[in-house]
N, C-alpha and C positions, 0 to 999 in steps of 0.2 A: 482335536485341534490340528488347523494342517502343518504348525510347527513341525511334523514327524517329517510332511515333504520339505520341506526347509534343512532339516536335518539329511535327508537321503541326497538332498543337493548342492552339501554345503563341500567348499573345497576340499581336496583329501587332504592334505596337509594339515589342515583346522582337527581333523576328525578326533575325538578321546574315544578312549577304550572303556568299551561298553562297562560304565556304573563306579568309576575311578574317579575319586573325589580327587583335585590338580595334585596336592600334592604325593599321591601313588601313580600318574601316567605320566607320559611322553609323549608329545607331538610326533603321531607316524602317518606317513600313507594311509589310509583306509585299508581294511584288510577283511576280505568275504572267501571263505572256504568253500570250494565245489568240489565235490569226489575227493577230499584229500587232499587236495591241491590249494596253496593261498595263490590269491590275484587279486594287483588292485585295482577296486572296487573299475577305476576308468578304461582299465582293460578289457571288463566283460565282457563278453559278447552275446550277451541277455540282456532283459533288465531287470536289473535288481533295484530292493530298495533297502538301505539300512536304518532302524531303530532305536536310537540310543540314550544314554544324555540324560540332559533335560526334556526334550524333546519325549520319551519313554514316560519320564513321568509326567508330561502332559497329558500325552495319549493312555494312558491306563487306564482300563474301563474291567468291568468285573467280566467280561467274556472277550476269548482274542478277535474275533470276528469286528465285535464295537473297538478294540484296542486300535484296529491296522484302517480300517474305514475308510478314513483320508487319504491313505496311503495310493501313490497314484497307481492305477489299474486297478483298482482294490474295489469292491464293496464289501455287505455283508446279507446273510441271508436275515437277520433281526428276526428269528421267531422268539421272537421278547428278547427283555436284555439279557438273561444270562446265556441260552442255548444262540448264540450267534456264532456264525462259522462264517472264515473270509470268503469271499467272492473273487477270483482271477480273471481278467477278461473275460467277463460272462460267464464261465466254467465255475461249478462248485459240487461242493458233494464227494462223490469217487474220485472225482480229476483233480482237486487240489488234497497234494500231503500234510498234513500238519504233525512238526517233529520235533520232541526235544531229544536238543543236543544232537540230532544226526539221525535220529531212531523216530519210527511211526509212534501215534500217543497209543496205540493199542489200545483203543472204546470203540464204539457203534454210533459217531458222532458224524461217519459217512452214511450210515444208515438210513436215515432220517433227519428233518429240517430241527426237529423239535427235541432232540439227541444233544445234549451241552457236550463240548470237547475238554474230554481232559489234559487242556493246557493253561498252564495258570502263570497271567502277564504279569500276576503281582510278585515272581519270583525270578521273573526275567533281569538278566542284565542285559540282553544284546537282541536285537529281533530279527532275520535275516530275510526277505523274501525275493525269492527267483521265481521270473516267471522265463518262458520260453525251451527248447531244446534242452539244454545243461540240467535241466531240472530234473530232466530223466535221467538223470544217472541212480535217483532216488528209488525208480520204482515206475515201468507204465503208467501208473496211475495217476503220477502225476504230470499228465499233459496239461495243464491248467496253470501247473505251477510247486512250490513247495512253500510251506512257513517252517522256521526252523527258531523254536524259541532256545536260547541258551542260558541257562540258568547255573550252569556252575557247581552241581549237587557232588558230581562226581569232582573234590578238586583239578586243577590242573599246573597251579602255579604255587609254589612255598612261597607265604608272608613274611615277607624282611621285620616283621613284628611282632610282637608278646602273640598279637589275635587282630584280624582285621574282621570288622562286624560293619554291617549294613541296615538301617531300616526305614519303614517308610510308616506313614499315616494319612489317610485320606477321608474325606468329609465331601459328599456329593449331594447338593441341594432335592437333585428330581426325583430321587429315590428316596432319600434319606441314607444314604449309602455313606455306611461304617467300614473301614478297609485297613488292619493293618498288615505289618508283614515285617519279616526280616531275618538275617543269614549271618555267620560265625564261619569264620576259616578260624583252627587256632595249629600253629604249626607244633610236632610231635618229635622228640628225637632228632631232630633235625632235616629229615627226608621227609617223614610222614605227616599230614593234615588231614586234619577232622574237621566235618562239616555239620551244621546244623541250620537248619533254618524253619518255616512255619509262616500261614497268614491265615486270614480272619475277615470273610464279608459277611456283613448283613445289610438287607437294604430292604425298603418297603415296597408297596404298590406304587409304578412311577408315575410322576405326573405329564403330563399330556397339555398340547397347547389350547384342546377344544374337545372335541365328541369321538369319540372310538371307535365309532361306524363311520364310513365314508357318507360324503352325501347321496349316492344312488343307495346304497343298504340303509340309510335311514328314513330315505322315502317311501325306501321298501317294506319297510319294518313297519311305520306309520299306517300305508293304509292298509296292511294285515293285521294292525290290531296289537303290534307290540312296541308299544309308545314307550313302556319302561325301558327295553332294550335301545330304543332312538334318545335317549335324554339323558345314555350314560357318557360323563366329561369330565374333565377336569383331573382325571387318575384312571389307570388301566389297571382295574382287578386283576386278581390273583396274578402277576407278574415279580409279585417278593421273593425275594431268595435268601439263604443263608450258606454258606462255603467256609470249610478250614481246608488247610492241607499242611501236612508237618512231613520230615523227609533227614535223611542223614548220610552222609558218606564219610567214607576215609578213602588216600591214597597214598602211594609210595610215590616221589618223585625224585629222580636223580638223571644225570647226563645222558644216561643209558636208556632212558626212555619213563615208564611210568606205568603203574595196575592200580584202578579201584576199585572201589563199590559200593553202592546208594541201595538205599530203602528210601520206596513214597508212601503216602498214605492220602487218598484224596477223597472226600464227603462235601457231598451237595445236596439239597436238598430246595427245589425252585419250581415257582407256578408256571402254568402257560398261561397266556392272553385269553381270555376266552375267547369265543367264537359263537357270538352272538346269534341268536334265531332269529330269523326276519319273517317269516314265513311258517303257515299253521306248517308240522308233523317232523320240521328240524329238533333234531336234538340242540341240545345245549349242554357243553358240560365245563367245569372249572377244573383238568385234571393238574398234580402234581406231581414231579420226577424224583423219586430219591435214589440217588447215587451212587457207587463207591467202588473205591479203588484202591487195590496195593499191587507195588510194584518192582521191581529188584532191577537194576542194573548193571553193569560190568561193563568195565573199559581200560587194555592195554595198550600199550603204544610201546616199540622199541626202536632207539636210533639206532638202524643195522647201519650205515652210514658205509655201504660196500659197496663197489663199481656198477651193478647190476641195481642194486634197493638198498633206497636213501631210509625208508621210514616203514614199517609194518603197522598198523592199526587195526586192532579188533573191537567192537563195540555189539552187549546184548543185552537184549531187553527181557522182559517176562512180566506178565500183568494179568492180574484176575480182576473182573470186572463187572458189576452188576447194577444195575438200576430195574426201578420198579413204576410202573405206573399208578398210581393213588388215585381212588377216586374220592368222592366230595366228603366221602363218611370214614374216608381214612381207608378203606379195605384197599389190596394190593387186586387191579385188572390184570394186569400186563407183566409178566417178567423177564426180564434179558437176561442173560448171562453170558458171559464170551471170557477166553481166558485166548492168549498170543502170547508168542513167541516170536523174535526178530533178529537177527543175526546180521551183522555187515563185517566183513574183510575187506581191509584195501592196502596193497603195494604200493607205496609211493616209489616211483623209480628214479634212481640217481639220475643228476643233472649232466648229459653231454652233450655239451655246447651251445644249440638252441633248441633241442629235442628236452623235451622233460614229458612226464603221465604219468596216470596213475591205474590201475587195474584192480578189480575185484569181483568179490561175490557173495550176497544177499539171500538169505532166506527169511521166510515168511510164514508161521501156520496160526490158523483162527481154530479154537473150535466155538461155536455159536449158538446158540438156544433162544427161543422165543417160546413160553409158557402161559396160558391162557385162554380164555374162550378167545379173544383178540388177535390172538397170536397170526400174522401174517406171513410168516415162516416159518420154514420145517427146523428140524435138528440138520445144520451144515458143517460141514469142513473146508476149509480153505490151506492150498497148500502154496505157497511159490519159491521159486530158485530160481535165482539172477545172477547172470556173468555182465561184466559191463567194463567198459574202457574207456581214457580220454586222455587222449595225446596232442600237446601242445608245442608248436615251430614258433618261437621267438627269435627275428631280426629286429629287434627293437622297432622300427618303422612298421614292419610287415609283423603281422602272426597270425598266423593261421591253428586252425583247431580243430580235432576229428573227432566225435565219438561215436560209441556201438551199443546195444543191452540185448541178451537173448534171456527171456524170462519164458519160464515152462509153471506152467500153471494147473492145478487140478484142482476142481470143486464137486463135492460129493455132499448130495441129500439125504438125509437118513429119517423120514418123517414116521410117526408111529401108525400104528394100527389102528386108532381112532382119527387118522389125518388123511384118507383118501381122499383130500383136495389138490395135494400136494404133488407133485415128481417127486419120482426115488430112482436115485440113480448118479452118473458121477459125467461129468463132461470134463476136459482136459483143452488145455490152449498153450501154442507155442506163439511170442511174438518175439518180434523184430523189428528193432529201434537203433536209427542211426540219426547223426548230424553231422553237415560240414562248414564250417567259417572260414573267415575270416577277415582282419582287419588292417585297416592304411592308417599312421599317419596325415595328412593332407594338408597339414597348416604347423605350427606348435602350438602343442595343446589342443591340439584337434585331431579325433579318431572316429572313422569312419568304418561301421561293421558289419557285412551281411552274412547270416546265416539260411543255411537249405538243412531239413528235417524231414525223416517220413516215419511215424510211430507206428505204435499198435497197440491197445490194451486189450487186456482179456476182463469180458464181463466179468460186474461182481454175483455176489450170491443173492442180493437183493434182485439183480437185474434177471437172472433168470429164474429165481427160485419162489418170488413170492406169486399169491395164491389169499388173500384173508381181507380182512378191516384193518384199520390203523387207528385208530381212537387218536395219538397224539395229530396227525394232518387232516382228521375227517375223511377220508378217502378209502377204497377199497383197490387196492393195486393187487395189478397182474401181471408177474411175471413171463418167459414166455424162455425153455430151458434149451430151445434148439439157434439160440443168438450164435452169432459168426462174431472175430472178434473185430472192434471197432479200430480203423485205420485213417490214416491222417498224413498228408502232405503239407510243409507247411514251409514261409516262406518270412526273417523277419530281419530289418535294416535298421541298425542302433548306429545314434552320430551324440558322443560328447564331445562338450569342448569347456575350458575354462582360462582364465585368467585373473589378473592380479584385483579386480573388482567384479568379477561376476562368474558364474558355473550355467551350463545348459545340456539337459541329457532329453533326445526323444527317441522310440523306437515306434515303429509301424511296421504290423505284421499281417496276415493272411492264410487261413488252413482252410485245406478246401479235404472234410470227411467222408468217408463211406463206412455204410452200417453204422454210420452215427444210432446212439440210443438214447431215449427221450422218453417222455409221459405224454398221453395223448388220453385225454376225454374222451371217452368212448357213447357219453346220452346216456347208458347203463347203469341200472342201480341195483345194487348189492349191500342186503343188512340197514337197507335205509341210509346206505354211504353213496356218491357218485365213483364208477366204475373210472381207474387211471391206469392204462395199459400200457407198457413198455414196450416200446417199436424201436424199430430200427429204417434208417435213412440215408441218405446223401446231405449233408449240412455244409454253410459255409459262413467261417467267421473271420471277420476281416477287424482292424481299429489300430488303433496309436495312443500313447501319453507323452508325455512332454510335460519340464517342468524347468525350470531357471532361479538364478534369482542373482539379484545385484545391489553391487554397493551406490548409494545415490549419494552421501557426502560421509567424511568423516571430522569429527568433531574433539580433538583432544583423543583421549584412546578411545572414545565413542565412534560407533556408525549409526548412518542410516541406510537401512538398506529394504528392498522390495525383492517380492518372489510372486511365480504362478507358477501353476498346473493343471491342466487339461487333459481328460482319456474320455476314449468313446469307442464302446464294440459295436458291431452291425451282424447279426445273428441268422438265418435262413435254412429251413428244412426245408426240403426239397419234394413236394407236394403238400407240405403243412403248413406254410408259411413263418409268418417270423416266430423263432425261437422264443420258449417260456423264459418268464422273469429274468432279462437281457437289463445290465442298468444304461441309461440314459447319458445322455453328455453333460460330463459334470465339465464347469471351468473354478476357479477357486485363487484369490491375488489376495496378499497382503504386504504391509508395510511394517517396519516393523524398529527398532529403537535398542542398540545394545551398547553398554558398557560393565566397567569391570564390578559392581557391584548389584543392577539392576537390567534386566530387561524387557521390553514392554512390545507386545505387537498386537495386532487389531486384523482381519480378515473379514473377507466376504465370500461364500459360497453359492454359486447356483446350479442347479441340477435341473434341468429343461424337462419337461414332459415326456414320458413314455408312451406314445401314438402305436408303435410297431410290436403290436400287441398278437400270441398265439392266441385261438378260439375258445381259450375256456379262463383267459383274464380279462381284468379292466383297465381300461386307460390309468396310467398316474400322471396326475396333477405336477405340473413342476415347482419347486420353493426355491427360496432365497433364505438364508442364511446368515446371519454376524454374529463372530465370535471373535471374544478379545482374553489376554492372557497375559500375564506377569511373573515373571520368575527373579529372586530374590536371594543372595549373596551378601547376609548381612554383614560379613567380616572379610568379604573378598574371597577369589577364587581360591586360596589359597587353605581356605578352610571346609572343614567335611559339613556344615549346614547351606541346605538349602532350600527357601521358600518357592511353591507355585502357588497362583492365583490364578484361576480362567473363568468365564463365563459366555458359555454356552449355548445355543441358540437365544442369543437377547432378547429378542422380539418375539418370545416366545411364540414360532410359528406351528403348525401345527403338519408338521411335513410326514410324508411317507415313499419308504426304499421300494422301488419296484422288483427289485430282486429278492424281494419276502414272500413266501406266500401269505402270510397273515395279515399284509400292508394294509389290508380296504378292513380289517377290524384293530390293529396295534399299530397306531402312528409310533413316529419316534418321541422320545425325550423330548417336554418341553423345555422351558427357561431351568437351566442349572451352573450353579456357581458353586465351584468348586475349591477346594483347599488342600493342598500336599505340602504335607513335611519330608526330605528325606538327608538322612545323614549316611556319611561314608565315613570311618577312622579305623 
């Protein structure tokens, strides 16, 4: 529901602290951590968008990709509901990070479309996304952007209480989706907190607003003779999933700073869409991904609170990881395996005067495995180390903002003796990533920001390493190991402003790339796959979002109040024409109904046609959208219960994201009405 933009637009003043039933928060400024650094939220000089609230529990979907959707600049890639990964300006995949708590999720969920990310919304309190320059302080790789879910595993604050506990319950009409979840601080000695938490999805085959096939694949499919494949509707096979994840920390916290440390445990188990045969000598298959993951964490913090360094913070990660590909009979095809390691250092540097930053440095290692006759890559390594900075000039009117990252890169193939398809060998990359801003004043309450950036990323190991078939995309991808690294010039101008009955944030940007890398349709077939080879180019993406919203009366301690938002990227390779699966211009207004007990708001979404189509897609159709939603306060703000009601696509339409590849066979969710309980005490 686009509540989540209503939330990312709402006054900072208004803002609660992500999952804070009223009475544990305070009324503060909005507050978004970049590199170590707080700023709020109206100072950025990106755009961000924050997640919280009620608003969080609206949007909660069993994959984050469907979680952020709405979220303006956002899509998702929907290869079905659970394996969905967000969309940033058209950018997805390797270019956007997704992070808890600050750290990479460490899976193979950049891999591949059909790769579920091990990030889980239902454990979230806060959902952070940066899109533009600042986001690289995270890692090259994230030119596209960052998602940063914050979940809390590792404590960070002592309970003024015996035990503060959270939990949720959800009921989702389209799938039949069963969702619980919930988390335990209980304070120790005094200093120390122990954490506990755990959730629970099951959900069936979803339902769909009509036929599964597009109408050109079922004309297709008809006059080749496969009428049963043309007359599947009403539910999209093998899309059911099941998911737990259970997790624990403790920490020490006192004035002096603070150490913890978390255990995860993450099992999934979910279908793909199938991918219907239209046509006599297509395969057809119904595969399934089983999952899992454990994972360790650590994180200190100490207030050095010294002339030179105000704050020191260390955060690490470490994660084994495996999933399997299942075929119809149960046997294992495909196996992955990847175990990471992640490391961030940052000096927050004492404040003199208007000078404040923060400096550090990141490292990175993958090792990676694909097992199988399928197997489309070799045995690889991924190494990286990052230095990076970001120094910030506050005259209150005037700030200006610098930052740098030098990441050194090394990726080595180690394929066996039976893989003479493969490269064996080691390529190495250094990049260089800077930004400059800064921002005016121009009015009260009004701030005006432009930023200049020139990045770099170093390919991944997919992009030069693969060589095989893919069973989860249908496709036979080729790598190609002699890539130069991909650069980018980029240019982006953010204006908020707000007042005593309305907020408005847009930004409009433009990156003009070289040795862009892409998928290109080669007409080639391999294994009875079509041939998808990884090129490189000159690209250029241009677009903007914008989003407001205002008070139209107030009623007793009631409002009425309206919002919209609007994003649209414009996509171009440079001899290949428009860029793959680029999403479309969405616009999206609702009205909406608040007081102290009850809320009520109603929306409309349309998402225009996608014409600007690369040579190996189809056009998508544009829809229309209405969703309405109720959230519930039966004893007032003042109490930890609280009801949602939503209902989603009404009209039950029968739409599809052009940013999927599986759009023209796995429409979205049809008609789904939904139910959340969540309690804070």
């Amino acid at each position: 529901m686009a509540a989540r933009a209503e939330e990312a637009a709402s006054p900072p003043d208004d803002a609660d602290q992500a999952g804070e039933p009223a009475f544990h928060r305070e009324k503060s400024t909005e507050i978004v951590v970049t590199g170590g650094l707080r700023n709020a939220r109206q100072d950025m000089l990106s755009g961000v968008a924050v997640v919280q609230a009620e608003a969080l529990t609206q949007a909660l979907r069993p994959s984050i990709g469907e979680t952020l959707a709405h979220t303006p600049g956002a899509s998702a890639t929907s290869f079905g509901p659970t394996a969905s990964r967000p969309v940033l300006r058209g950018l997805q995949g390797e270019r956007v990070r997704l992070l808890t708590d600050g750290l990479g999720a460490i899976d193979v969920s950049n891999t591949s479309v059909d790769h579920a990310a091990v990030v889980n919304p239902l454990l979230a309190e806060r959902i952070e996304v940066l899109r533009g320059p600042q986001s690289l302080l995270y890692g090259s790789s994230a030119i596209g952007g960052v998602v940063n879910v914050i979940d809390r595993r590792i404590p960070v604050t002592v309970p003024d209480e015996a035990f503060h506990a959270g939990a949720l319950a959800t009921y989702g009409s389209a799938a039949n989706e069963r969702s619980v979840a919930g988390a335990v601080d209980v304070p120790v000695s005094g200093r120390w907190v122990v954490h506990v938490d755990g959730s629970y999805t099951k959900t069936d085959d979803i339902k769909i607003g009509d036929y599964a096939l597009s109408p050109a694949l079922r004309a297709e499919a008809l006059a080749s003779g496969f009428a049963e494949n043309a007359a599947v509707r009403g539910k999209l096979p093998n899309s059911a999933s099941e998911t737990w994840a259970a997790g624990a920390g403790a920490a020490y916290i006192d004035e002096g700073g603070s150490i913890g440390v978390s255990y995860g445990h993450y099992d999934s188990l979910y279908g793909i869409p199938v991918r219907y045969a239209t046509q006599p000598g297509q395969e057809q298959e119904a595969p399934r991904l089983s999952l899992k993951q454990d994972r360790v964490d650590a994180r200190a913090e100490i207030n050095a609170g010294g002339d030179l360094i105000d704050k020191i913070g260390l955060r690490l990660g470490y994660a084994d990881y495996s999933h399997f590909e299942l075929e119809e009979d149960g046997e294992i095809g495909t196996a992955f395996y990847n175990k990471g390691l992640e490391g961030r250092l940052e000096l927050t540097q004492a404040k003199r005067g208007a000078w404040r930053g923060v400096t550090g440095a990141q490292f990175f290692a993958r090792d990676f495995n694909v097992i199988g006759e399928e197997a489309f890559l070799p045995k690889n390594k991924t190494q990286q180390i990052g230095l990076f900075t970001l120094q910030q000039l506050d005259y209150g009117a005037f700030k200006v903002e610098a930052g740098g990252r030098f990441e050194h890169s090394t990726l080595r193939a180690a394929p066996g003796d039976d893989q003479p398809q493969f490269f064996a060998g080691e390529r190495s990359f250094d990049a260089f990533s800077g930004s400059l801003g800064a921002s005016y004043v121009i009015a009260p309450n009004w701030r005006f920001g432009v930023n200049l950036s020139r990045t770099e990323r170093a390919p991944s190991a997919e992009e030069l390493f693969a060589n095989g078939p893919h069973a989860g995309t249908e496709a036979f991808e080729v790598g190609d190991p002699d890539f130069k690294s991909e650069r980018a010039w980029s240019v982006e101008a953010i204006l908020r402003g707000s007042g005593e009955n309305y907020t408005f944030e847009a930004s409009a940007y433009h990156s003009w790339f070289s040795n862009f890398i892409y998928q290109d349709l080669t007409g080639e077939v391999e294994d009875g796959l079509p041939v998808y080879a990884f090129r490189q180019a000159d690209a250029r993406y241009y677009g903007f979002e914008a989003q407001g919203s205002v008070v139209l009366a107030r009623i007793g301690d009631a409002t009425i109040g309206a919002d919209a938002l609007a994003d649209y990227v414009h996509a171009t390779i440079k001899g290949a024409g428009p860029a793959p699966r680029i999403p479309p211009l969405r616009m999206l207004g609702g009205v909406s109904y608040k007081a102290r007990i009850f809320d009520l708001r109603g929306e409309v979404e349309r998402v225009s046609a996608q014409d600007r189509i690369s040579p190996f897609e189809t056009r998508t159709p544009g829809y229309t959208m209405v969703n309405a939603e109720l959230n519930v306060r039966p004893w007032g703000l003042d109490h930890p219960l609280t009801l949602a009601l939503s209902a989603n696509n009404i009209f039950d339409v029968n739409a599809r994201r052009h940013a999927s590849v599986l759009k023209d066979y796995a429409p979205l969710a049809g008609r789904d009405i939904r139910v959340t309980a969540r309690v804070n005490f």
